[in-house]
N, C-alpha and C positions, 0 to 999 in steps of 0.2 A: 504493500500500500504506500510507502514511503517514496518506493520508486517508481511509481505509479504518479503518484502528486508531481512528483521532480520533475517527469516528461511528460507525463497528459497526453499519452499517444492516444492517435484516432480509435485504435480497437486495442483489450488486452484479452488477455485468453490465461487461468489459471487452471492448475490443478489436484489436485490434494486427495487423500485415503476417502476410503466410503464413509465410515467414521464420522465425517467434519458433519455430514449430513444427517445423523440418526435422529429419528424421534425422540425428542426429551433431551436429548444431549450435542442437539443444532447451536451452541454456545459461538462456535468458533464460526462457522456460517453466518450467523445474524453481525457479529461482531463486524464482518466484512461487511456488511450489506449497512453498517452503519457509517464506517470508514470510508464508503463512496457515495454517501450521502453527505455526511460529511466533506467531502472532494467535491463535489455539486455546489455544494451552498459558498464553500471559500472562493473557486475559480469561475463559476457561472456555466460550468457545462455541466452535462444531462446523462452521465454515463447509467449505462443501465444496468441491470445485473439478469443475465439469466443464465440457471443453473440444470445442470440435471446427471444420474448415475450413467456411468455407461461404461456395458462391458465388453471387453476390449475384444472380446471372441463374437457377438454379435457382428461385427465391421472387417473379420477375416483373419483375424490375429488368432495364432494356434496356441492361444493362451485365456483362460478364463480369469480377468483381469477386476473388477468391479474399483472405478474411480470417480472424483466427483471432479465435474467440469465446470468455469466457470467464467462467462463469455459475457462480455461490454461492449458498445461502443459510445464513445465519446459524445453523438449525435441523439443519443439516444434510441435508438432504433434497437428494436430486440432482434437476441442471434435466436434463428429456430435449427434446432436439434437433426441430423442426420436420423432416419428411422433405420432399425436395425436392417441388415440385410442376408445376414445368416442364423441357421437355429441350431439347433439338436436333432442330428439326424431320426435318435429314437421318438422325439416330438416334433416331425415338421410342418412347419404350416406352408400355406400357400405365396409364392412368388418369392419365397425364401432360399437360399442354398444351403448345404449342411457346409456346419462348422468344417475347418480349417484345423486335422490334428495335427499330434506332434511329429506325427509319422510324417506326412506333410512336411515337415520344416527339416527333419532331425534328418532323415532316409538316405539321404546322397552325401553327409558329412563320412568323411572315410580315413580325414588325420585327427588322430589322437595324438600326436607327440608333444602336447603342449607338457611345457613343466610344472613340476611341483601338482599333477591331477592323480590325485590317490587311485589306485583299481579296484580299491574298495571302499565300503563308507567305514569310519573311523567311529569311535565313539562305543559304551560299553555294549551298546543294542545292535551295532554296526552289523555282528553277525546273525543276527536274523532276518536281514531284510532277503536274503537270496530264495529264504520259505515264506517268501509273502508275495501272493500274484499280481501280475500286471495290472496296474490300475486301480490296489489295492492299499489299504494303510495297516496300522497295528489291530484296530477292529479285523484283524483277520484271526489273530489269535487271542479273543477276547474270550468272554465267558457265553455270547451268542454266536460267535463267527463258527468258520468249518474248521480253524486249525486247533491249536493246543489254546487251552482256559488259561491263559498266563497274565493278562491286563483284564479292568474292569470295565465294562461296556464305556463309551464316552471318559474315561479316565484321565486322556491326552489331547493336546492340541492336532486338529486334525491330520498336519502336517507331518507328524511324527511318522518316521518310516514307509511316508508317501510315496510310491512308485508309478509313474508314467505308465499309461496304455497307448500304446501305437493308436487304435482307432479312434482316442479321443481327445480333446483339446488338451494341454496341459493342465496343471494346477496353477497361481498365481507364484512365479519367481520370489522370492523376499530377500529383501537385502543384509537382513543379519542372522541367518537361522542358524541353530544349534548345530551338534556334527552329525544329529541323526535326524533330523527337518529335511523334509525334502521341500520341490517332488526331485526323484532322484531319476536316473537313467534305467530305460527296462532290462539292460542288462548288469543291473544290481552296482552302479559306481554313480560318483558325484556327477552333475554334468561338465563340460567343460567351458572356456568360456564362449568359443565358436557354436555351443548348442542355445547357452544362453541367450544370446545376443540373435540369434534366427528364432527362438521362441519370445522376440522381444523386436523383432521384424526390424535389426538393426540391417541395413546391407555389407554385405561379406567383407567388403573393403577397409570396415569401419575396428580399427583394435581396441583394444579397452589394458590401458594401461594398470602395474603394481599386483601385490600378490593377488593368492586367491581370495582371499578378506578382502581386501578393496575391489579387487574386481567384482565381487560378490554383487557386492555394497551396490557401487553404481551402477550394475546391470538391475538390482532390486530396486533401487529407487526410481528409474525411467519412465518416462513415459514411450509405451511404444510409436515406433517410427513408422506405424501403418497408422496410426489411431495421429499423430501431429500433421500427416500426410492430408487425413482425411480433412479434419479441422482447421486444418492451414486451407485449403485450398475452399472449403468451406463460406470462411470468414473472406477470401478475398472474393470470392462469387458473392457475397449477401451485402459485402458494403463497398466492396471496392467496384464492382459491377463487371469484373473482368470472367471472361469467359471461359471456367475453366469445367470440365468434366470429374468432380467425384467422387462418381461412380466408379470410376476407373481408378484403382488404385496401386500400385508397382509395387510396392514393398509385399505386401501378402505371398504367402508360398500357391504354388501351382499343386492345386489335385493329384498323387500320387496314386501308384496301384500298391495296394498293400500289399507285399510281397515273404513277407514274415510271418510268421502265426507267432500267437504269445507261447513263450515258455512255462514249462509246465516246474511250478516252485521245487524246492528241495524239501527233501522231508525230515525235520529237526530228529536228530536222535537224540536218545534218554539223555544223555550228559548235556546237551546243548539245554532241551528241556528244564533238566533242572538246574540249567545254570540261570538260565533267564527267570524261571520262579524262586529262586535264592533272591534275582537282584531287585524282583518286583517286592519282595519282603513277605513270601510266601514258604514254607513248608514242602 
């Protein structure tokens, strides 16, 4: 807002967690919405505020992102919202495409040699993630799931031991997760950052500098480069009157033929077993 006041650009365009937006805990939202009113009243312009959730797998991105958007311009004129344009293959509606997975983004990467990328996840739970199925979390081996009663239903944060399904969009990247926070690669390792950054619809060209911790970091914090693609182009069709299309969007991965089938988990023996109910605080 400060930099905002400073330049008084014709349009700004924010964006921030889903969070900022919850019912009953809209604190940080309204605060905005007072600080460009406040910016109205000082300078004499008319900036408007329109807001809305948007998930970033809705618009093509192999990634189930949910962020809060938040669009002005100076003239006042409201920004109106892209409507989704992709769904849920198992829920499609009409004139929709299905989601964009990660199979999709991930399928044609074929160098690993980045440094310092473990070939397995680290952390004391690390080795069970290899007996937990594609697309699956630690509810696999809860006290309802199909594997070993080792965690209690909903016990952990969902991301715990998250694993990637080729056929479906990612989970949401984060930029500080624990050593056993996914979502993780289907073939049981961290991702790298060349998978991050294409589940984040960076273009291939683009490096991301510093270890794996910073790299993390900044690939979690981003906004993807299909989702600024679309909203840049956007905002210059709604106020700058320039003629652009979109609908068309370059950064999105092209439709793949799935060529893999998921792997069929490992099956925890007795000692792994009771290692994991020892560390859960179990008998």
């Amino acid at each position: 807002m400060r930099v905002l006041e400073d330049t008084l650009p014709k349009v700004f365009l924010l964006e921030n967690v889903y969070g900022l937006a919850y019912e009953g805990k809209d604190e940080g939202l309204k605060f905005l919405k007072r600080r460009i009113d406040a910016i109205n009243r000082k300078h004499g312009t008319r900036y408007s505020f329109s807001w809305e959730v948007l998930n970033a797998a809705d618009f093509g991105v192999p990634q189930v992102r949910e962020r809060v958007f938040i669009v002005g311009s100076r003239d006042g004129k409201l920004f109106e919202f892209p409507k989704p344009r992709f769904c849920d293959s198992e829920k499609p509606l009409p004139g929709l495409k299905p989601y964009r997975t990660a199979w999709d983004a991930l399928h044609s990467i074929t160098d690993l040699s980045e440094k310092a990328i473990p070939s397995r996840v680290k952390g004391r739970w690390g080795f069970l993630l290899p007996s937990i199925p594609e697309g699956r979390n630690y509810l696999y081996h809860s006290e309802k799931g199909e594997g070993k009663p080792i965690f209690k239903w909903r016990s952990r944060y969902w991301s715990f031991l998250l694993k990637l399904a080729k056929d479906r969009p990612s989970w949401t990247i984060l930029a500080s997760p624990g050593p056993t926070i996914g979502p993780f690669h289907w073939n049981n390792r961290p991702l790298t950052m060349r998978e991050m950054a294409r589940l984040q619809t960076f273009p291939d060209d683009v490096e991301v500098l510093g270890d794996r911790r910073q790299v993390q970091k900044q690939l979690g914090n981003a906004v993807p480069s299909a989702i600024g693609e679309l909203l840049g182009k956007e905002i210059r069709r709604q106020f700058f009157g320039e003629k652009v299309r979109s609908a068309s969007l370059t950064l999105i991965p092209e439709k793949a033929r799935l060529t893999s089938q998921a792997k069929k988990p490992t099956t925890l023996s007795i000692s792994e077993t009771r290692k994991a109910r020892l560390l859960e605080g179990k008998s």
